[in-house]
DOMI-102599 format. One record per residue (C-alpha): x, y, z; residue in one letter; residue number from 1. Coordinates in Angstrom, 3 decimals. Layout:
N
          u          v          w   res     n
          X          Y          Z     A   NUM
...
//
This chain:
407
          u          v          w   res     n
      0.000      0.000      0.000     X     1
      1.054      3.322     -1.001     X     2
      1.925      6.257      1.436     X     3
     -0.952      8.520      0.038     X     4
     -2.979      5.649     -0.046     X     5
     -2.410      4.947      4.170     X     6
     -2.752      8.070      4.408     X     7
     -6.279      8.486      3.421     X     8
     -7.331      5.272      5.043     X     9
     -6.345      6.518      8.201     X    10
     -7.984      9.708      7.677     X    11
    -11.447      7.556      6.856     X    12
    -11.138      5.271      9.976     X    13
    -10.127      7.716     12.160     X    14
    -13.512      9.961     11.437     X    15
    -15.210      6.595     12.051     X    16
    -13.721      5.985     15.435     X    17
    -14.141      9.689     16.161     X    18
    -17.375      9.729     15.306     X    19
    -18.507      7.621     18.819     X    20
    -17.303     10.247     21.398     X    21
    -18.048     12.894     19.706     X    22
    -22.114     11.720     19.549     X    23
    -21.295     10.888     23.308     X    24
    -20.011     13.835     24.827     X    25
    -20.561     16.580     22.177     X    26
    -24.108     17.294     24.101     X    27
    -22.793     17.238     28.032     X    28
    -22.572     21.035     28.276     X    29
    -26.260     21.318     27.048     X    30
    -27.608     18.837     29.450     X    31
    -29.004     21.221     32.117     X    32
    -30.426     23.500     29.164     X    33
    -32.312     20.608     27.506     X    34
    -33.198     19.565     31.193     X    35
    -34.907     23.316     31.284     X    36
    -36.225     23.957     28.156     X    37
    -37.691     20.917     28.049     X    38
    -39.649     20.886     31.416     X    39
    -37.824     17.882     32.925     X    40
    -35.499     16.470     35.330     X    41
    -31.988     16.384     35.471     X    42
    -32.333     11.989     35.647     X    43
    -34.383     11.816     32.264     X    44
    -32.073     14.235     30.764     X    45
    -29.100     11.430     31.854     X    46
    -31.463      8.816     30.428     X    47
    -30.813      9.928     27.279     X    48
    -26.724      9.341     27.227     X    49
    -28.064      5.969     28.809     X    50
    -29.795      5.327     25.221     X    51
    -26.989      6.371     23.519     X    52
    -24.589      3.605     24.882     X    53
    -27.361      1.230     24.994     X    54
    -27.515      1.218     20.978     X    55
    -23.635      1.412     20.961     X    56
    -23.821     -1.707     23.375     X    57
    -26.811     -3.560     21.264     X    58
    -25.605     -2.312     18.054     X    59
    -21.807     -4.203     18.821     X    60
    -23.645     -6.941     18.996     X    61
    -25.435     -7.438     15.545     X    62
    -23.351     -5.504     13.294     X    63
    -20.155     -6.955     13.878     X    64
    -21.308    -10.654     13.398     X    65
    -23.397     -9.004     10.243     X    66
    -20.515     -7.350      8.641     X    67
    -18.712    -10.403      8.828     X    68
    -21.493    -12.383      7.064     X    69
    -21.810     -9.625      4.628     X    70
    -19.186     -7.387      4.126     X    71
    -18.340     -4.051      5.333     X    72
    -19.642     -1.296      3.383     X    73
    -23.225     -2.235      3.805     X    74
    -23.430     -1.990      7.538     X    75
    -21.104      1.287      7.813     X    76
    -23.471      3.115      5.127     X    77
    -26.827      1.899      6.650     X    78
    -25.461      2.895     10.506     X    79
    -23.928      5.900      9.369     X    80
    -27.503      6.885      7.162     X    81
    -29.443      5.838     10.392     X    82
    -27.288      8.599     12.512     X    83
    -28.108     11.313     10.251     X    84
    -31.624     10.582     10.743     X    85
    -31.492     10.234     14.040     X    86
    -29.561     13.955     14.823     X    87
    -31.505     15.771     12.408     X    88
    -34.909     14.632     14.348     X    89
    -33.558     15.257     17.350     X    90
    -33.096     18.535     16.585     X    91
    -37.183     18.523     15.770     X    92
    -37.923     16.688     19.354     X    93
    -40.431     17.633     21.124     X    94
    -40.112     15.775     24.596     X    95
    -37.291     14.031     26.339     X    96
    -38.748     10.516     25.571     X    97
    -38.560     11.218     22.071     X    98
    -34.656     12.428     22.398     X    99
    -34.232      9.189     24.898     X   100
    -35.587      7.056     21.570     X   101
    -33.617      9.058     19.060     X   102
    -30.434      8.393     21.165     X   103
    -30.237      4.839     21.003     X   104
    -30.990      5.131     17.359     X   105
    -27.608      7.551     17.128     X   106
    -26.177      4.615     19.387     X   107
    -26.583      2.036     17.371     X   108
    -25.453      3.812     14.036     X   109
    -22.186      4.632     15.484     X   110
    -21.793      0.902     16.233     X   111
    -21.413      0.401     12.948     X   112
    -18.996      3.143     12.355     X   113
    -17.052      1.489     15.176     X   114
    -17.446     -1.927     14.837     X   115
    -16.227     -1.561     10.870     X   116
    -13.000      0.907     11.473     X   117
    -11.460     -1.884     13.710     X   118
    -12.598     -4.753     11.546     X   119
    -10.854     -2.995      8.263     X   120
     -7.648     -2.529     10.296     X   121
     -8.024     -6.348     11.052     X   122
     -8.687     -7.379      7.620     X   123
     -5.769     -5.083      5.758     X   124
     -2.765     -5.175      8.491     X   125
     -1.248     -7.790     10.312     X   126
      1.833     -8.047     12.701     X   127
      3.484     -4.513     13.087     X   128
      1.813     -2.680     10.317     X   129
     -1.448     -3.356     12.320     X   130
     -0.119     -1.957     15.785     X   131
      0.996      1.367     14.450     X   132
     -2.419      1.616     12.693     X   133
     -4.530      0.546     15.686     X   134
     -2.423      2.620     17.827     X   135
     -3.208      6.200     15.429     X   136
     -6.849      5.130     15.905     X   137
     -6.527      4.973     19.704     X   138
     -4.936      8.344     19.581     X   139
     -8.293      9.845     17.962     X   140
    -10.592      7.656     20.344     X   141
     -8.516      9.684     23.152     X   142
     -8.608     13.076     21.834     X   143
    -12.480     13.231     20.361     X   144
    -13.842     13.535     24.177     X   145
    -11.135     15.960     24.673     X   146
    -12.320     18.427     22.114     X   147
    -16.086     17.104     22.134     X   148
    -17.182     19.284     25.259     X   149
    -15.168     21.766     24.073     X   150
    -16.608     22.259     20.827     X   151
    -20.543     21.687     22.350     X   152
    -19.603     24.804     24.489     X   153
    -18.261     26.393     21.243     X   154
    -21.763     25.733     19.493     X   155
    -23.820     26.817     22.292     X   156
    -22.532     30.357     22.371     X   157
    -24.401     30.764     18.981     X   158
    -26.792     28.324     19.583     X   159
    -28.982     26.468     21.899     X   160
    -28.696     22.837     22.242     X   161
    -30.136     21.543     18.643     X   162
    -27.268     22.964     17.582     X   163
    -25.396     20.562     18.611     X   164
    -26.857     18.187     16.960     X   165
    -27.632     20.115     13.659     X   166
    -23.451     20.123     14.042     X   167
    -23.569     15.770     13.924     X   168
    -25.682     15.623     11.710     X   169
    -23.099     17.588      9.412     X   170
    -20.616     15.419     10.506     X   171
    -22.223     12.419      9.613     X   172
    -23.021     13.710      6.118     X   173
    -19.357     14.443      5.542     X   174
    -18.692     11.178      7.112     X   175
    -20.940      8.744      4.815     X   176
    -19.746     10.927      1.676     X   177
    -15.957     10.373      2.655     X   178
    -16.725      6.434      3.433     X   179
    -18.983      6.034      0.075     X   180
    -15.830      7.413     -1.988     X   181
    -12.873      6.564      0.316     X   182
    -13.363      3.319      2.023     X   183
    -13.081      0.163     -0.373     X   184
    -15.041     -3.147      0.493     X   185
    -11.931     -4.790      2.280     X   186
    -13.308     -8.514      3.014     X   187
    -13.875    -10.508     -0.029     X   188
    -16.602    -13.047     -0.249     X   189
    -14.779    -16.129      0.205     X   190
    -13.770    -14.923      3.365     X   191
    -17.134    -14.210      4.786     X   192
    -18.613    -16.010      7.355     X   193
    -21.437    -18.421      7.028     X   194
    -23.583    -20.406      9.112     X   195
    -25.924    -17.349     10.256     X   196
    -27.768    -16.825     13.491     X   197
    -27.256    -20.411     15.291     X   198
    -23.054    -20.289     14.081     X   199
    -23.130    -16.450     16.040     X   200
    -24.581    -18.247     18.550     X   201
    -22.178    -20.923     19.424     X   202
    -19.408    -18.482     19.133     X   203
    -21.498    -16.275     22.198     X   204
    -21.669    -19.503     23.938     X   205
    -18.023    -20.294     23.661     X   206
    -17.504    -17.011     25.146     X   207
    -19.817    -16.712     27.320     X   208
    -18.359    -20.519     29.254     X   209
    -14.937    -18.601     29.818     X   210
    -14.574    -17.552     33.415     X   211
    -11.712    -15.761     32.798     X   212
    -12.796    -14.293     29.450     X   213
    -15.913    -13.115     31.028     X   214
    -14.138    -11.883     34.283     X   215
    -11.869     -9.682     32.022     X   216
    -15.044     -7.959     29.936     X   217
    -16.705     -7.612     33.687     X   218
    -13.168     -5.645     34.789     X   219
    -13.375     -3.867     31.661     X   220
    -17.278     -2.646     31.915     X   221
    -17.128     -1.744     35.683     X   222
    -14.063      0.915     35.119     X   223
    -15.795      2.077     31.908     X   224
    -19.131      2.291     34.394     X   225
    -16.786      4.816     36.791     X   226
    -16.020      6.872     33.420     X   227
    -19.624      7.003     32.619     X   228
    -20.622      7.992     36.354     X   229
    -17.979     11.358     35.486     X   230
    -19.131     11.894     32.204     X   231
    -23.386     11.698     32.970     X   232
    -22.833     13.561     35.806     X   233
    -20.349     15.809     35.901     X   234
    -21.878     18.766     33.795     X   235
    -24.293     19.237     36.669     X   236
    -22.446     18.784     38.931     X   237
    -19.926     21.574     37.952     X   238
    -22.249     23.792     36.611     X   239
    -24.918     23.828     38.878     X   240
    -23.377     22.795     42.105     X   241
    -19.692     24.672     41.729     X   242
    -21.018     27.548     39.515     X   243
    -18.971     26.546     36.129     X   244
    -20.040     28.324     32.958     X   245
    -20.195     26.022     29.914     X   246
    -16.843     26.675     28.713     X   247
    -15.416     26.254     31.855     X   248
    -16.941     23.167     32.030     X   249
    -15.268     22.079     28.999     X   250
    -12.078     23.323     29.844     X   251
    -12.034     20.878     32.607     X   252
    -13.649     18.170     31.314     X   253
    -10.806     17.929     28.492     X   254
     -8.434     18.545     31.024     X   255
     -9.610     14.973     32.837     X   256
     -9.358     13.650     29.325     X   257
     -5.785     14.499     28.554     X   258
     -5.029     12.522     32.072     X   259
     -7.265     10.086     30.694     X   260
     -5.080      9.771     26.943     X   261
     -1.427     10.485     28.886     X   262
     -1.894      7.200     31.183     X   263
     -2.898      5.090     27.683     X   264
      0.746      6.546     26.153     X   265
      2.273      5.607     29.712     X   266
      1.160      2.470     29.546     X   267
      2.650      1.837     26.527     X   268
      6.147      2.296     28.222     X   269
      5.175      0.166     31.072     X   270
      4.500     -2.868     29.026     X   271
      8.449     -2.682     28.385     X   272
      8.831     -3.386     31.728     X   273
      5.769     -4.689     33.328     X   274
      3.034     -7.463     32.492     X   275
     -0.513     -6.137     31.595     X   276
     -1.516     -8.424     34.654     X   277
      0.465     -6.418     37.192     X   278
     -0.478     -3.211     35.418     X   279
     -4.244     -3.827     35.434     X   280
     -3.924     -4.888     39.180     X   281
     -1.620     -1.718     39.890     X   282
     -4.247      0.432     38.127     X   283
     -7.308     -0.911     39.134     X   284
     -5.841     -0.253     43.043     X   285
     -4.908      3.230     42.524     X   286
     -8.463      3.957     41.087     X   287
    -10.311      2.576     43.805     X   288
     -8.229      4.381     46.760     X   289
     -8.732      7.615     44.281     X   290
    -12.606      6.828     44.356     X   291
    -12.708      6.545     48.148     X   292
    -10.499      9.839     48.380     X   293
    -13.081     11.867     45.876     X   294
    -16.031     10.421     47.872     X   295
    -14.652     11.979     51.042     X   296
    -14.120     15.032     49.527     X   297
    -17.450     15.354     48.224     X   298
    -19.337     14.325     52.085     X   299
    -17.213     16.286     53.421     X   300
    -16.926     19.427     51.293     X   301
    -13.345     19.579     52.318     X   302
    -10.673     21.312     49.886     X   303
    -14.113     22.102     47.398     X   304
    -13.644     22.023     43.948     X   305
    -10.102     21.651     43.296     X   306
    -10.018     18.941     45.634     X   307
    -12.713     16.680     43.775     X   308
    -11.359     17.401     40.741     X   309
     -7.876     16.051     41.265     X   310
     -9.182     13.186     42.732     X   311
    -11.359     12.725     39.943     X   312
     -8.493     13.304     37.500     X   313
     -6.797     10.589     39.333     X   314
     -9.502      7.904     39.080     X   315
     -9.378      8.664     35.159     X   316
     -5.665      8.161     35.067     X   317
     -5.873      5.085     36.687     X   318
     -9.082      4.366     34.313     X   319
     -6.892      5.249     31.228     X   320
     -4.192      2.392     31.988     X   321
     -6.831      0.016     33.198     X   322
     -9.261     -0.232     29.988     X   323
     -5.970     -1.059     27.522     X   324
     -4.550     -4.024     28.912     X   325
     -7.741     -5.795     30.537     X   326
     -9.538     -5.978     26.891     X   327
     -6.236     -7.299     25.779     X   328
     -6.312     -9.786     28.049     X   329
     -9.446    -10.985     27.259     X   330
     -9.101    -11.075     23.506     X   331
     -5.633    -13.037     23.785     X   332
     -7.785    -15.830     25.250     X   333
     -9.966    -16.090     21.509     X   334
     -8.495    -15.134     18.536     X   335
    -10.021    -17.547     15.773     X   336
    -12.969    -15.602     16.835     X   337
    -11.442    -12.071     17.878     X   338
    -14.177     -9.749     15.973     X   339
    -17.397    -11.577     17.975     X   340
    -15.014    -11.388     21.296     X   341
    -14.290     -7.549     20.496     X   342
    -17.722     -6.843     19.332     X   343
    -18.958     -8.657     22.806     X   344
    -16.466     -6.355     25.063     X   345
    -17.542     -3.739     23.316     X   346
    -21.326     -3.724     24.599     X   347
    -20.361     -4.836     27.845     X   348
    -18.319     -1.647     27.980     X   349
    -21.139      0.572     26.631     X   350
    -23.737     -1.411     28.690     X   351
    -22.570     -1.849     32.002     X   352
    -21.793      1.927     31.486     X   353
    -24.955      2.512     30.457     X   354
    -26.057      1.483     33.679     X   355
    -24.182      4.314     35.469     X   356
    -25.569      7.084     34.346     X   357
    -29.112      6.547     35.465     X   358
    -27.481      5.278     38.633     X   359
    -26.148      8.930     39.270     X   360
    -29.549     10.372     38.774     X   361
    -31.393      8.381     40.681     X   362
    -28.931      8.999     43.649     X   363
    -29.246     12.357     42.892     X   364
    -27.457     15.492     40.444     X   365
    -24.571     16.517     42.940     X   366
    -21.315     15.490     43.745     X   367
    -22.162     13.225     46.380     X   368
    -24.021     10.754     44.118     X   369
    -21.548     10.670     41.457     X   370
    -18.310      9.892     43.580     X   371
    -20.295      6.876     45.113     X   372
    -20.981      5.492     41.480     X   373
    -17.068      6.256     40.004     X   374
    -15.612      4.509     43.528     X   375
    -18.309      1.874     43.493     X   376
    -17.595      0.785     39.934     X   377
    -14.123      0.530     40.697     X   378
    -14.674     -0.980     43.877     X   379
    -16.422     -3.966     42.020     X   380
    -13.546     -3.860     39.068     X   381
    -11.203     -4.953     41.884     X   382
    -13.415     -7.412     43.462     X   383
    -14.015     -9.126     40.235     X   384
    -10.948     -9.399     38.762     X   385
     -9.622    -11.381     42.455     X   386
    -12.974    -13.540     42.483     X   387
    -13.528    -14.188     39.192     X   388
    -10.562    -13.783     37.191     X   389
     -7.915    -14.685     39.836     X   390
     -5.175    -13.061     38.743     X   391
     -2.643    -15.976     38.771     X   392
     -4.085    -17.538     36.177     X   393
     -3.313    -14.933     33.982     X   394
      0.602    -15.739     33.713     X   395
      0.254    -17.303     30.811     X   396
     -1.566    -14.522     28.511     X   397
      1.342    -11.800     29.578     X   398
      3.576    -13.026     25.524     X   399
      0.309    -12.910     23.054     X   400
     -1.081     -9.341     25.429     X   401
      1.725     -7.494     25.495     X   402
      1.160     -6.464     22.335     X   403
     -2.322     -5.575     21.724     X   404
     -1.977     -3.784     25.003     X   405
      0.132     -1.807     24.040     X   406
     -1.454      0.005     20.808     X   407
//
């Protein structure tokens, strides 16, 4: 493959993979507005990020066996249409319930957009050609929610919230036109699967009989549940409850990201030195005394704002070199059927997370109920991955890890 021609397939999958965050957390700054202007509560407002990973969690689920059975461009181009649609009636919404429906439409089109990027990557690039691809892609996974808020609190000084998603909407349309021209079908009939619905099935139920692999996904979802406790709640929590503006509250909500992206570049280094196993166990530790440490601050009010957000930025650090290595684990364990065991950690991820964010509303909108949910989640990382996945039986995965862990 030519340079140019890398080039602009990394420029393709990388506005596929960016595409996810962006419909995530483009919208957080807007969330007490909508809340407002809609005559609702702060919880069914959070509902509606809930919908969102719901479809991303559902939508892992079916497209990735489908665009195995079928090819790739069919399933991008549908999921991708099925966004547009979904952001430009959002924008028409009248009621919450109707953006909490739309959502998990959005969701499930940027499964697609996800699910495909990685499978091209797989079905192009092998061996070292595929790490330094995978790892650009991770790079633009880690800065999207960086500038996301960022550029929601951009839009909203010129617009109200169905701006925001008048802006995806855009963004898909540029998206599908760049995938229709710029993406090639990159997995050939003959190697399609077959075998349908009951051969997807037995490859679930393989999974699904693997402790360990199961364990891992569980590690994974619970510290992506802590993430999604921050990001449902913490636009009202620091704008209502500390007094942020909306650009303020991007500023530090990409600020939580960059600790977020440095500790997945750290842990690249570490893996020179260090197992994935010891790093996971090292990480998942130093997230949960970090969650205890925010959740004092926040009953006590002690040290204020500062003080719950470097605690918070901790628990993301910790987050950021937890969610690399215990996926990689997990998909060392299964690779003659690594898409259906990627597509399967990715709606744990989404779905347990999904869970989180009604979690924080129902506990309530302030800082209280949000530390409980980021400690509790990692609380229950910790106590799964010693119960369940019993972390001596990893030392044999550490060779075959190493190296998807570390791009």
């Amino acid at each position: 493959m030519t340079t140019a021609r890398r080039l602009r397939l990394v420029l393709v999958l990388g506005s596929l993979t960016a595409i996810g965050p962006l419909t995530i957390d483009m919208y957080l700054p807007a969330l007490p507005e909508i809340a407002v202007d809609l005559h609702t509560t702060s919880a069914a407002v959070q509902l509606t990020l809930t919908g969102t990973l719901a479809g991303l969690a559902v939508g892992q689920l079916l497209i990735g066996p489908l665009s195995d059975a079928v090819g790739r461009r069919k399933p991008l181009l549908a999921g991708v249409a099925l966004h547009i649609v979904a952001s430009v009636l959002c924008v028409l919404a009248p009621s919450i319930g109707v953006i909490g429906v739309l959502r998990v439409l959005q969701g499930l089109g940027v499964a697609a957009a996800s699910v495909v990027a990685m499978a091209v990557v797989r079905d192009l690039f092998d061996g070292a050609a595929f790490a330094r691809l995978f790892s650009r892609l991770m790079l633009v996974v880690g800065v999207a929610p960086v500038l996301a808020p960022t550029l929601g609190s951009g839009l909203l000084r010129w617009s109200d919230w169905r701006g925001v998603f008048i802006a995806l909407a855009a963004f898909g349309l540029i998206l599908i036109t760049v995938a229709a021209f710029g993406l090639p079908e990159t997995l050939p009939p003959a190697a399609r699967r077959r075998g349908g619905v009951l051969a997807t099935a037995r490859v679930y139920g393989s999974l699904l009989r693997d402790r360990t692999f199961v364990g891992l996904v569980l590690v994974t979802g619970l510290a992506m549940a802590a993430l999604f406790a921050y990001v449902s709640g913490s636009s009202f929590v620091f704008q209502e409850q500390y007094g942020l503006d909306e650009q303020q509250f991007g500023i530090a909500f990409g600020a939580g990201a960059v600790g977020l992206i440095a500790a997945t570049q750290l842990n690249v280094r570490l893996l020179n030195r260090y197992s994935p196993q010891r790093i996971l166990i090292a990480a998942l530790g130093l997230g949960t005394v970090a969650g205890l440490v925010l959740t004092t601050f926040a009953v006590t009010d002690f040290g204020g704002l500062p003080a719950v957000l470097a605690s918070l930025w901790v628990v993301l650090f910790a987050a950021g070199l937890a969610m690399p290595n215990a996926p990689a684990l997990a998909l060392s364990r299964h690779g003659e059927s690594a898409g259906t065991a990627a597509a399967m950690l990715g709606a744990v991820q989404f779905g347990v997370g999904a869970l989180s964010a009604p979690l924080v509303g129902a506990l309530g909108t302030g800082v209280v109920a949000m530390a409980v949910v980021v400690a509790g989640g990692m609380i229950a990382a910790v106590a799964v991955l010693f119960v369940v996945v019993r972390p001596a039986q990893l030392g044999d995965l550490a060779p075959s890890a190493v190296t998807v862990a570390a791009h």
